[in-house]
Structure formats: structure tokens, C-alpha cells
N, C-alpha and C positions, 0 to 999 in steps of 0.2 A: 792416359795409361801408356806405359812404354812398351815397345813393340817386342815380340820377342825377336830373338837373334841366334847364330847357328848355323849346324848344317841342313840345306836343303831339302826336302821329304823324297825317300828311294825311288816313288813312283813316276818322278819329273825329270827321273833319263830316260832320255827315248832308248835306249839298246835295250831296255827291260820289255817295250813293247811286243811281244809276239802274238800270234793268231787268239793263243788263250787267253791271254788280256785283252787283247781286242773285242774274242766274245766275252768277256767276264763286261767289258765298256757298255758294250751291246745291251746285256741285260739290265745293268742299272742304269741304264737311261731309256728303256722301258719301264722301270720301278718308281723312278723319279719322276718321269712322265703320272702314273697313278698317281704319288702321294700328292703332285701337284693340284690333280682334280680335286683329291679326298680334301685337301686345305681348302679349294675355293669352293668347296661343300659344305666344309664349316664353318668357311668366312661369312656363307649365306647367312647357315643359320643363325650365327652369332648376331647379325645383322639384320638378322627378321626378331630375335629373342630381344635386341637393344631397342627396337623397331616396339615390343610389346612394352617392354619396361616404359620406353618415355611415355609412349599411349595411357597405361593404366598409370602413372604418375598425373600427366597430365588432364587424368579423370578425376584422380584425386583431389587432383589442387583444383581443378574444375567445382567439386565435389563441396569442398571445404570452401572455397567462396561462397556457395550457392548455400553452404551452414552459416556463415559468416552474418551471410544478407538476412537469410531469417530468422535469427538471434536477435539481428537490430530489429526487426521488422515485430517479433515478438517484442522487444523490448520495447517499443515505443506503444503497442498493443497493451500491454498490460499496466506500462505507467498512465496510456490517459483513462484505463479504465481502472486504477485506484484514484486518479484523480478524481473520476466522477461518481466512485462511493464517496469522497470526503465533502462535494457538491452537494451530494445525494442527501447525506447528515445534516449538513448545513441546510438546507433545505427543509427538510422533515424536523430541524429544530426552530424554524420560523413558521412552521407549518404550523408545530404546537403551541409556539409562544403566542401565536397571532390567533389561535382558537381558542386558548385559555383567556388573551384581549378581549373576542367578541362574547365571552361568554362571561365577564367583567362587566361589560359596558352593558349587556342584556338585562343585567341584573340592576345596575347602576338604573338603567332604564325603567325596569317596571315601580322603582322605589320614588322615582323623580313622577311618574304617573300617577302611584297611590295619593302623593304628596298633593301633586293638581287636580286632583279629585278632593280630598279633604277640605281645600282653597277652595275652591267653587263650593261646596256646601255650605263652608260658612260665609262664603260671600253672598250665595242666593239665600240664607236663612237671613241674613242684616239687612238685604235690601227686603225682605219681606216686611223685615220688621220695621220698618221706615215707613212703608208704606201704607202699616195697618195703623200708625201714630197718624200720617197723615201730613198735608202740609195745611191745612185748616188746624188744625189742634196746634202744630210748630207756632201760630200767628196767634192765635187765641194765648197760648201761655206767653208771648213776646209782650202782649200789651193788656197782661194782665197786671194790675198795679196793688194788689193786695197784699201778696207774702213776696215783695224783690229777692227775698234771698230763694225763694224756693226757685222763682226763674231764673237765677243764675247759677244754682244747680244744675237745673234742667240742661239749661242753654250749652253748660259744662260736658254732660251727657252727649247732647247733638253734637259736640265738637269731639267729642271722642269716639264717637260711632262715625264719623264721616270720616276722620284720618286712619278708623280704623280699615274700613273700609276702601281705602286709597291704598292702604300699607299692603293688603290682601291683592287687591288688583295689580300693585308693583309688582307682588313675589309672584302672582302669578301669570304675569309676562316674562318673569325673569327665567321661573320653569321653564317655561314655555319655548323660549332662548337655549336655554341651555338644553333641555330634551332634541331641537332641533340641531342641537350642535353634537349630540350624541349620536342621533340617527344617520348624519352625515358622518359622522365616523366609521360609525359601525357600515354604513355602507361602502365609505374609501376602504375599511378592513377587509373586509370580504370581496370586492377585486381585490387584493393585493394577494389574498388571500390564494383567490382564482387562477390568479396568474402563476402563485409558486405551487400550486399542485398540476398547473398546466407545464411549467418547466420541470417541476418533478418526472412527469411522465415523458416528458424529452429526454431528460437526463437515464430514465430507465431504459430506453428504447436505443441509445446512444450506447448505453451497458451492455444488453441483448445481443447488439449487432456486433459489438465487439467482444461478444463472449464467441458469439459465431465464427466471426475472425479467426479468433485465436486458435478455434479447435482447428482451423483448417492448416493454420501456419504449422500445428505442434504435429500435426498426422504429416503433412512435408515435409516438415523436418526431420523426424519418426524416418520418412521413408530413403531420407538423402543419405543418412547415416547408417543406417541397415543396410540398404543398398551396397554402398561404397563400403562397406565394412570399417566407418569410421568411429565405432562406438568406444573400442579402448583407446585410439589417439585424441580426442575429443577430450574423455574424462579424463586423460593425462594431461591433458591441457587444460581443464579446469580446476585440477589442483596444482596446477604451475599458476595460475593466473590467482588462484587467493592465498598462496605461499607469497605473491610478490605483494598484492595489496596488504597483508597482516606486517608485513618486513616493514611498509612504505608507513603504513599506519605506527608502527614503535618506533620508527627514526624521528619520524613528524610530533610524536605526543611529549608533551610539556609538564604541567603539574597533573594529578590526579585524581584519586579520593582523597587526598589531604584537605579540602575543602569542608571535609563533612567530621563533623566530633563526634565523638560517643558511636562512632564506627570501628566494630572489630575487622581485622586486616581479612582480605579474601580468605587467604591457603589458613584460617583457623575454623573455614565453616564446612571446610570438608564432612560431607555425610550428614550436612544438618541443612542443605539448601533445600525450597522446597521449586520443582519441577518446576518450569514457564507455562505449559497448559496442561489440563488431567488431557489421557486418553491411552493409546496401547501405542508402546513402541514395537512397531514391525522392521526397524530396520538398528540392528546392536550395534555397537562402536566395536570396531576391531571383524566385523562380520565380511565376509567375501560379498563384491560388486560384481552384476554381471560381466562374466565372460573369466571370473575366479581371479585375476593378476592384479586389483587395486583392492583396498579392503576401508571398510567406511571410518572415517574420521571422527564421525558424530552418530548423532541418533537421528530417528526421523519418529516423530510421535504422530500419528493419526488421530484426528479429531475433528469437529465439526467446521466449517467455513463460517469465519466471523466472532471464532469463540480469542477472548482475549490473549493477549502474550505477553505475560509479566516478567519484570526484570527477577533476575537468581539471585543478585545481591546489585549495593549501591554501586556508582560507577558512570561515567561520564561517555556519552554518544559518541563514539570518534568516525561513523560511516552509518551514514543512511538514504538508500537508494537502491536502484536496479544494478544486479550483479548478474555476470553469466552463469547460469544454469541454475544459480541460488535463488534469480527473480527478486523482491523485495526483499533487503538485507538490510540487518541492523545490529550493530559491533558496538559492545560496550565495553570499555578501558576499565578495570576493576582497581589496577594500579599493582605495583611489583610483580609487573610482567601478567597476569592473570588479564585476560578477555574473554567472552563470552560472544556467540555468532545464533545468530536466527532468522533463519531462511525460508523461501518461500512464502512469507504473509501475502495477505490480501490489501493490506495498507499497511503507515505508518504513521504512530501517536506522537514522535517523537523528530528533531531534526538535530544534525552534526552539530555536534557543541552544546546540545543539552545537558545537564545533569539530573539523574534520576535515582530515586530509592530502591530499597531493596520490594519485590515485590509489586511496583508499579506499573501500571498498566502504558507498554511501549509499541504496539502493534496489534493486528487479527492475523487470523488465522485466513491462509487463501493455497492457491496450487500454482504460485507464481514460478515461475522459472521454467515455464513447460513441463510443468505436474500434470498428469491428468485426475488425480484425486489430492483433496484436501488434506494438509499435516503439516507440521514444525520441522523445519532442520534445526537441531542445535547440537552444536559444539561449546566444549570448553577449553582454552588453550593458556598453557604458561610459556612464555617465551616464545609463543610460536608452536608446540610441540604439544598435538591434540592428547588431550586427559580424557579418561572414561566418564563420560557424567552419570553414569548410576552411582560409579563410587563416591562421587560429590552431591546426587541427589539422593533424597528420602524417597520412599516409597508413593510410586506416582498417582498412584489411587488417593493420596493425601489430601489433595489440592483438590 
């Protein structure tokens, strides 16, 4: 900046100084003296006020780590206890297949008994009757020489009762074999048995504890964000955070429903989809979120824990996994821009890159995402840009 330039200011000739400007000097350098303190009064405050700003800044981001941690901490919470319902099933599906075995082979068993019970009847009535012939009478007809042909009947007779009698005796060591090899099944069945209602109850106990967990994580978490007053930058940040996943997911998606024939296009089933689970929507699309400044994207339908979650229409898996705050998410590609979102389950039927019908069963119902009670998040989205799903769903009592 250039300087200015000119005549010199009237008060920088000394001949102007007299006694009255001397005291007029006097007094404002008393005056100036004050404003100086009054500045280094405010310089405090300023500097105790900058002093507070970084402090509660640095509570904040103290704050928001410590949410950071138990997000993961949750997250890793809640995916091994979906893992260990899918165990849990798996399980309780060998449980049944392997009690419907032993109660096969039970049966299998008493029929192979009836059978060597009937074999011994007629084994001990033939040897009765051998015996009441006699081997005196067998030797008296051998070397009787009057009717040959009638001994060689006979003799025809004894040889058919002695191989029958042999035949009887094979099958019924063969029972006998084989019922032993049934009981040894049914007994290997029944540990096996043992064992998976003994890891069943592991597997439950493994649930329990981490149901315990959880609630302790979601009450500290609950407390770090109350606390800190971080409950609207949080929710602003969890719809930045699936504003960028839905972005990531339409750059990333390739073919679509073109896969499937004799499918009508999504944007024609407007107001004829039926609902993903029956129950009451408590939370409306377009409704105020706590604290009034975000307003809901989707629905949240309340219903039981474990009750199914069907697909709205056909359409291809493009994310399925744990999401911030959404917990177990599952996003389905519909095709011309149309997706569909469902959050909070309790598990997943389904994995990325599946394709699935309209109507199929793709998830349960859970309070994942630090829910404290059970329900569905869902959304509808074209392009990215949340659609009302009443006006795309039928009446939810339907289903």
C-alpha cells in the first residue's frame, strides 16, 4: 500500500505547544493509560473465552471418538450375535433332522425285532417237528425197501426242511447283524445328538451374554452423546454416511433386473407393493427427528423380533451387512434408479450379489443398529432421493 504523502499534521509544531495543550497531553495520557488496561482486560477474556472454545472442542472430538469406539464396538456386538442365531438355526436344523433319524431307525428297529421274533417261531416249530419225526423213523424209512418212490419223497421232504431250516437260521443272524448295526447307530445318533443341544446351549449362552453386552454399550453410548450434545451432528453424519454408500453403490451397479422376464418395471407398482413386514408404523417418512432440524427418510414399522422381511419387488442384493446406526442392512437394486433399504434386522437371508423375487423372504426382524426395541427401517429411493413408501405400499394390515 502506498504511503500517503503531504503536509505534515498542525500538532507536530512545537510553537503550538502551550500550557493548554500540555494539560489537554496530560489528560489523554491518563485516558490512554485506562483503555490500555480495559484492552488487556479483554485480551484476558478473549483468551480465557478461546481457552473454553478449544476445551469444549476438544471434549467434543474427545466425545465423538469415545462414539466412534462404541459404534465398532457395537458393531462387532451385534454381527457375532447374528452370527450365532444363523449357528443357532443351523443347529436346531440338525437337531430336528437327527431326531426325525433316531425316530426312523426306532421304528426301522422294532419292525427288524417283530421279524426275528417271527424267524424264531418258525425255527423252534421246524425243529420241533424234526424231532417228533425222530431220527429212528428218518433210518427206518431210509432202509425201507417196499415203496422206493415213497422214500424218495420222503428223503425230498428232509432235505427241504433241513435247508429250510438253515435259510431261517442265515436270516436270522442276518437280523441280528443288521439290528446290531442299527443300535449302534442310533446310539452314535444320539451323542451326536447330545453334543449339538450341548453346543446349542453354548451357542445360547454366548447370545445372552452378548445381548448383555450390548445393552451396556447402547446405555454408553446413549450417555456419550446426551452428554456431549452430539445427538444432531451424529444424525447428520449418518445420513452423510448412506448419502455416500447409495452414491458408491449406483457408480458401482452393472446389469440389473434385466435378468428376470415377465417382470413388470419397478416405478409401475407404485401403490400395489405389499409392505416387507405387517405391524404399525410409528415413525412417518417426512416426520420430524428428535431435536425437530432432520426429518425421517423412511418408515420404521414395529413388529415382533424374528418376524420375516420380504423383498417389495424383484431386484438384485447390492449391500448386505452392518451399517452405522442402521445395524444389519440390506439394499436392493430394483434397476432404473429404484432401491429399496432395510434396516435394523436381526439377521440376514441374503448376501451381496444375490438375486431375489418379489416378496422373498431376505432378513428377520431385530433392534440392530442400537435400537432398543424391535422394528424395520425402510426406505424407498429413486436416484438417491427418499420416496414416501405409503404411497408405494398398500395397506399394511394386508400382509
Amino acid at each position: 500500500m502506498t504511503p500517503r504523502t503531504g503536509n505534515k499534521p498542525a500538532f507536530r509544531n512545537r510553537k503550538f505547544f502551550s500550557p493548554v495543550m500540555i494539560g489537554l497531553c496530560l489528560c489523554g495520557c491518563v485516558y490512554a493509560g485506562e483503555s490500555a488496561n480495559e484492552a488487556t482486560e479483554k485480551e484476558s477474556e478473549l483468551e480465557s473465552i478461546r481457552y473454553l472454545i478449544k476445551n469444549v472442542q476438544g471434549n467434543i472430538k474427545e466425545a465423538q471418538g469415545e462414539s466412534e469406539l462404541l459404534q465398532k464396538e457395537l458393531k462387532e456386538n451385534e454381527i457375532a450375535a447374528a452370527d450365532a442365531l444363523l449357528i443357532l438355526g443351523d443347529i436346531e436344523q440338525q437337531i430336528k433332522t437327527g431326531g426325525n433319524h433316531l425316530l426312523d431307525l426306532g421304528k426301522k428297529k422294532d419292525i427288524y425285532q417283530d421279524s426275528l421274533a417271527r424267524e424264531r417261531e418258525h425255527l423252534v416249530y421246524q425243529i420241533r417237528s424234526a424231532y417228533k419225526i425222530g431220527r429212528n423213523d428218518y433210518l427206518k424209512l431210509l432202509f425201507n425197501q417196499e415203496d422206493p418212490a415213497l422214500v424218495g419223497r420222503v428223503l425230498t421232504y428232509y432235505d427241504y426242511q433241513n435247508r429250510t431250516r438253515v435259510n431261517r437260521m442265515n436270516e436270522i443272524a442276518r437280523q441280528l447283524a443288521a439290528l446290531d448295526q442299527i443300535e449302534q447307530t442310533i446310539r452314535h445318533e444320539a451323542e451326536t445328538l447330545q453334543q449339538l443341544k450341548n453346543r446349542q446351549t453354548e451357542i445360547i449362552d454366548q447370545f445372552n451374554t452378548s445381548r448383555t453386552s450390548r445393552k451396556e454399550i447402547i446405555e454408553r453410548l446413549h450417555f456419550y452423546i446426551e452428554e456431549q450434545g452430539l445427538q444432531l451432528s451424529l444424525l447428520q453424519e449418518n445420513e452423510r454416511e448412506l448419502e455416500r454408500l447409495l452414491l458408491q453403490l449406483r457408480d458401482e451397479k452393472t446389469d440389473t433386473i434385466e435378468i428376470y422376464e415377465d417382470i413388470p418395471p419397478f416405478n409401475s407398482l407404485k401403490g400395489k407393493l405389499k409392505w416387507p413386514v405387517p405391524g404399525q408404523i410409528t415413525k412417518r417418512f417426512g416426520s420430524t427427528k428428535k431435536g425437530g432440524k432432520l426429518r425421517w427418510q423412511g418408515v420404521i414399522v414395529s413388529t415382533d423380533t424374528g418376524t420375516d422381511v420380504h423383498a417389495v419387488g424383484s431386484g438384485k442384493v447390492v449391500f448386505a451387512d452392518w451399517f452405522r446406526n442402521l445395524g444389519l442392512l440390506i439394499i436392493l437394486d430394483h434397476g432404473d434408479g429404484y432401491m429399496s433399504l432395510y434396516g435394523h434386522n436381526q439377521s440376514l437371508a441374503k448376501n451381496t450379489g444375490d438375486w431375489v423375487l418379489a416378496e422373498e423372504m431376505i432378513a428377520s426382524v431385530g433392534d440392530s443398529g442400537g435400537q432398543t426395541l424391535p422394528g424395520l427401517y425402510f426406505e424407498i429411493r429413486k436416484e438417491g432421493t427418499p420416496l414416501d413408501p405409503s404411497l408405494w405400499c398398500q395397506d399394511i394390515a394386508r400382509r
